[in-house]
C-alpha positions as a printed NumPy array, in Angstrom:
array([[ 26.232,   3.481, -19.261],
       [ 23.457,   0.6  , -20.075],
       [ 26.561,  -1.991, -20.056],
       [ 27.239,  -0.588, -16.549],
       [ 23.589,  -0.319, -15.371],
       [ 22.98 ,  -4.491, -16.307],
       [ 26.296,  -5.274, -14.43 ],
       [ 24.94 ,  -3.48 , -11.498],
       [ 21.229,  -5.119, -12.338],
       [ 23.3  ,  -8.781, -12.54 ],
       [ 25.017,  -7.652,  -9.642],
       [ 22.915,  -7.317,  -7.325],
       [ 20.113, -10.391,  -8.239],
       [ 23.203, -12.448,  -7.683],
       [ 23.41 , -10.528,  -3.837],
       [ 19.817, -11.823,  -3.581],
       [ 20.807, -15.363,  -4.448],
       [ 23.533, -15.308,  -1.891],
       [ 21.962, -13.631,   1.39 ],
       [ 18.691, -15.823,   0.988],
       [ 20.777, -19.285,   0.42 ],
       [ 22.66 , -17.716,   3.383],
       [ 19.684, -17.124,   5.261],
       [ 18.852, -20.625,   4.643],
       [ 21.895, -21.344,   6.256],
       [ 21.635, -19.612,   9.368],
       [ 17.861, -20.325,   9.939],
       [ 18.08 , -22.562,  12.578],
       [ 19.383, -19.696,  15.096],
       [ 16.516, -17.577,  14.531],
       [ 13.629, -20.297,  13.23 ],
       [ 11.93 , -19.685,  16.779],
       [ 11.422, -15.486,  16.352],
       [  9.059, -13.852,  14.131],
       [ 12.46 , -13.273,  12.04 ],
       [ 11.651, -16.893,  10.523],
       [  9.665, -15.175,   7.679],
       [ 12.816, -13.55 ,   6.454],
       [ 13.743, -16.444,   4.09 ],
       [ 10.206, -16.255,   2.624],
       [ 10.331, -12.106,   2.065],
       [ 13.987, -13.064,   0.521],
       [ 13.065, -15.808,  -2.084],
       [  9.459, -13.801,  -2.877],
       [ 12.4  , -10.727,  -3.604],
       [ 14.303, -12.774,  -5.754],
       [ 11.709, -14.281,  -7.883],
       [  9.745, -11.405,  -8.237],
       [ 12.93 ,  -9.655,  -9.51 ],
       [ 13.797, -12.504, -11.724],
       [ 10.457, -12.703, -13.064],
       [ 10.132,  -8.984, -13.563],
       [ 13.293,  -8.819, -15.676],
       [ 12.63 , -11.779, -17.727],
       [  9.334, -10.416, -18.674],
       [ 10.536,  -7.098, -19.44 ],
       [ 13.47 ,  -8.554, -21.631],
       [ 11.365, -10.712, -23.527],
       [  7.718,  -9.501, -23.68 ],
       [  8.937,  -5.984, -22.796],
       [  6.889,  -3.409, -20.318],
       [  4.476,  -3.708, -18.438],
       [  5.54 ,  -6.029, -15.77 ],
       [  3.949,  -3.801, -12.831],
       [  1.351,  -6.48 , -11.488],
       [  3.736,  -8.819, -10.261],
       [  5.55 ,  -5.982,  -8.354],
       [  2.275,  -4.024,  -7.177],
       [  1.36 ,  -8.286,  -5.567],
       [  4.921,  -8.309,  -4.358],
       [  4.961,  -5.155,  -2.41 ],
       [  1.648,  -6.221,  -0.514],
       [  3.055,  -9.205,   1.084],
       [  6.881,  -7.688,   1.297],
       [  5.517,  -4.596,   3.753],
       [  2.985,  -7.102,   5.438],
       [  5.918,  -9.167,   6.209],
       [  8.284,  -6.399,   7.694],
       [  5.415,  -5.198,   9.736],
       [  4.741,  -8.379,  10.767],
       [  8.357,  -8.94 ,  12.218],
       [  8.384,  -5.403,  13.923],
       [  5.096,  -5.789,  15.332],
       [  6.51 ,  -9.114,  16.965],
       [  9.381,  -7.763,  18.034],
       [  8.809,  -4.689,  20.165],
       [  7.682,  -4.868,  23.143],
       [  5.923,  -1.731,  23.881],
       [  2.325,  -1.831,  23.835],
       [  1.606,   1.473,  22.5  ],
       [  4.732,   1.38 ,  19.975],
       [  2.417,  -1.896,  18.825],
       [ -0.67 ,   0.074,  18.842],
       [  1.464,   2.481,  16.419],
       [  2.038,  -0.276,  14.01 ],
       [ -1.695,  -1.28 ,  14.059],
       [ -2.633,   1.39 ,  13.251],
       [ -0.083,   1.826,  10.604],
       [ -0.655,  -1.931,   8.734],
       [ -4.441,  -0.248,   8.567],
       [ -3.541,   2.524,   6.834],
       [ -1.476,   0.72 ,   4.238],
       [ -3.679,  -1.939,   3.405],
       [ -6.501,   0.801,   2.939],
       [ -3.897,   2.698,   0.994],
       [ -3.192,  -0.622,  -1.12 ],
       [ -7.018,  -1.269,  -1.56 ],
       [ -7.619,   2.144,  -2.819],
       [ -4.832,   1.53 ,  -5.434],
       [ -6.272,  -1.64 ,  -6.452],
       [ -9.954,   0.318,  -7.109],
       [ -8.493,   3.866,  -8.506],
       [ -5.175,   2.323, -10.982],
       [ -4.812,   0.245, -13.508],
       [ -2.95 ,  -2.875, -12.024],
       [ -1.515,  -4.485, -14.956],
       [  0.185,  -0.822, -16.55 ],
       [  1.121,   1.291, -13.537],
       [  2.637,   0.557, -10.373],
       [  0.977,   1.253,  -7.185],
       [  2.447,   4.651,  -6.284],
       [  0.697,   5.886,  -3.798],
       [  0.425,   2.627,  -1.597],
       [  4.205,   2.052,  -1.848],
       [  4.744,   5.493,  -0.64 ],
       [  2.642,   4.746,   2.109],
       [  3.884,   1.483,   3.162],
       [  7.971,   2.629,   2.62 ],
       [  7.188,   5.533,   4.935],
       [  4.875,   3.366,   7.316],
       [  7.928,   0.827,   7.336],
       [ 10.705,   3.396,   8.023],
       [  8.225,   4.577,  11.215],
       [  8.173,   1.057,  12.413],
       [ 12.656,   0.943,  11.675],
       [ 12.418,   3.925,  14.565],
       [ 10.252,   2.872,  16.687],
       [ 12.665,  -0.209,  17.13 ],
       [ 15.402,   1.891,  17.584],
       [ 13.325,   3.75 ,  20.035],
       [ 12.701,   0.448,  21.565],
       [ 15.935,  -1.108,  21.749],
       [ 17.596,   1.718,  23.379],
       [ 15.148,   1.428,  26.029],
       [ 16.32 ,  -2.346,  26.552],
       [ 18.945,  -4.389,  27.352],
       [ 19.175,  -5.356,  23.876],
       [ 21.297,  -2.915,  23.101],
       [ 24.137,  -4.222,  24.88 ],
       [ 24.123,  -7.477,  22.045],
       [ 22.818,  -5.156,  19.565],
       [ 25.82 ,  -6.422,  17.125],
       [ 24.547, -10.13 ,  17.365],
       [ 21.289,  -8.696,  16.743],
       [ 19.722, -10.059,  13.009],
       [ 16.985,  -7.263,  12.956],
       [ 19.076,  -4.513,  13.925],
       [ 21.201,  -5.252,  11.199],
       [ 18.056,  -5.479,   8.693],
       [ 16.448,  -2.683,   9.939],
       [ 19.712,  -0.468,   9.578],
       [ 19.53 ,  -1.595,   5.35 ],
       [ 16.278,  -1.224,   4.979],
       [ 16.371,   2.279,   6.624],
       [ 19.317,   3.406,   4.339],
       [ 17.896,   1.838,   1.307],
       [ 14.245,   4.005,   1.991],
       [ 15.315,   7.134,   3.304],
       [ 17.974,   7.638,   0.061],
       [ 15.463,   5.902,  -2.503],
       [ 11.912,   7.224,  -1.248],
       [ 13.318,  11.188,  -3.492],
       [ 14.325,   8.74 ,  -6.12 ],
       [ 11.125,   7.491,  -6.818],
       [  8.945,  10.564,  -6.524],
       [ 11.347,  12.266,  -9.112],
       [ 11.665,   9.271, -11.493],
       [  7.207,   8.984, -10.896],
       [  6.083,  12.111, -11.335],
       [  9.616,  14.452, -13.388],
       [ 10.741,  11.57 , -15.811],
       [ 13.193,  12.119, -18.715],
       [ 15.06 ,   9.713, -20.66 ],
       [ 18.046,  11.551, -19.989],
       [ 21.47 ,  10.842, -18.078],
       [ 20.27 ,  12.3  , -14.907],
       [ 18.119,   9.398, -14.586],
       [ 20.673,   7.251, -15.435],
       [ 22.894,   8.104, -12.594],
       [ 19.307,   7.907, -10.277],
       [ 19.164,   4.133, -11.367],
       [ 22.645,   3.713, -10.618],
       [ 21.976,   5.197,  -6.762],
       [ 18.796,   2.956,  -6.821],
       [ 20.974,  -0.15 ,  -7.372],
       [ 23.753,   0.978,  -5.251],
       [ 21.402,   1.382,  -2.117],
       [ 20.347,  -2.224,  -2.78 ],
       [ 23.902,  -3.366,  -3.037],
       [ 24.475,  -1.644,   0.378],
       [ 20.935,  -2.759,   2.036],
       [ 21.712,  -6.238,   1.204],
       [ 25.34 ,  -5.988,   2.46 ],
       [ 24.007,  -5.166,   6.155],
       [ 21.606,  -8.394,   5.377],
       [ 24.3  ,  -9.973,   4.914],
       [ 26.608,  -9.078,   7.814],
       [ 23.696,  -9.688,   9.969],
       [ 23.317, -13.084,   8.747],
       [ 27.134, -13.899,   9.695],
       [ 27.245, -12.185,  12.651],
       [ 24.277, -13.485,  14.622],
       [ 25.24 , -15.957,  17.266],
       [ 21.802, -16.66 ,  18.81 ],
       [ 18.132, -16.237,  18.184],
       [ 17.05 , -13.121,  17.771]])
């Protein structure tokens, strides 16, 4: 199973190297939308990744600071795009509200845990569930538009369809592997799900970034 788990784990760092040289690629059809911080979410994904596992391998744990600075700006980012986006006021006044509440979330996490051993629980709770609101109220939005019609050339519906996959099947995953962990073969199969769900969430990156035609 650990041969099979670092496959997966090599695997899918090399999807990360491919979707953000691709988005490198494609960047001139969407450099004018708030979608032009997508490249910068992608590469600060892929190093913090690298850097995480090359720290763990050779220094061994804890590597949860660079992940609990990489999850501030990685949610920040996303809400930034949505909240660009969308076009209804009070669907923007929703994601206000909501970028408040995670950054006081992620402030009280920075105050109440221990940065450098534990991982900011509670915040990335907060900010996955804030982001999956902001993935509906797109969909809300969208529907409401012409959009829809050219939804398939659409970058961020294509984003926001693996990042709402990834969250909605990984958010049980990490409350059980938080707060019930046991080295045991159950959460074995739990990490493979985790990496599978990035595998797919990165594939509907990717298909986005080959199927957009325009600026998004």
């Amino acid at each position: 199973m650990n041969s099979f788990l670092e496959s997966m784990q090599y695997a899918h760092m090399a999807l990360y190297a491919i979707v953000f040289i691709i988005s490198i690629v494609k960047f001139p059809l969407y450099k004018d939308s708030a979608l032009r911080v997508l490249p910068i979410i992608l590469l600060f994904t892929l190093l913090a990744e690298a850097l995480g596992m090359y720290i763990k391998y050779i220094f061994g744990p804890p590597n949860a600071i660079i992940y609990n600075i990489y999850y501030f700006f990685y949610f920040s980012f996303f809400y930034y795009i949505f909240l660009k986006i969308i076009d209804e006021r009070k669907f923007k006044t929703l994601i206000k509200l909501g970028i408040a509440v995670y950054w006081l979330f992620y402030a009280g996490d920075w105050i109440l845990t221990d940065f450098i051993n534990r991982g900011f629980i509670i915040s990335y709770m907060a900010g996955a569930g804030i982001l999956v609101f902001c993935i509906i109220l797109y969909y809300v939005n969208i529907l409401q538009s012409s959009r829809v019609l050219v939804i398939k050339n659409d970058l961020l519906f294509w984003v926001s369809v693996g990042l709402f996959l990834f969250y909605i099947g990984y958010i049980p995953i990490k409350i059980i592997r938080t707060w019930f962990y046991k080295p045991d073969s159950f959460f074995e199969i739990l990490l493979v799900i985790q990496f599978s769900l990035i595998i797919i969430m990165y594939l509907f990156f990717l298909t986005g970034f080959l199927w957009m035609k325009k600026k998004s």
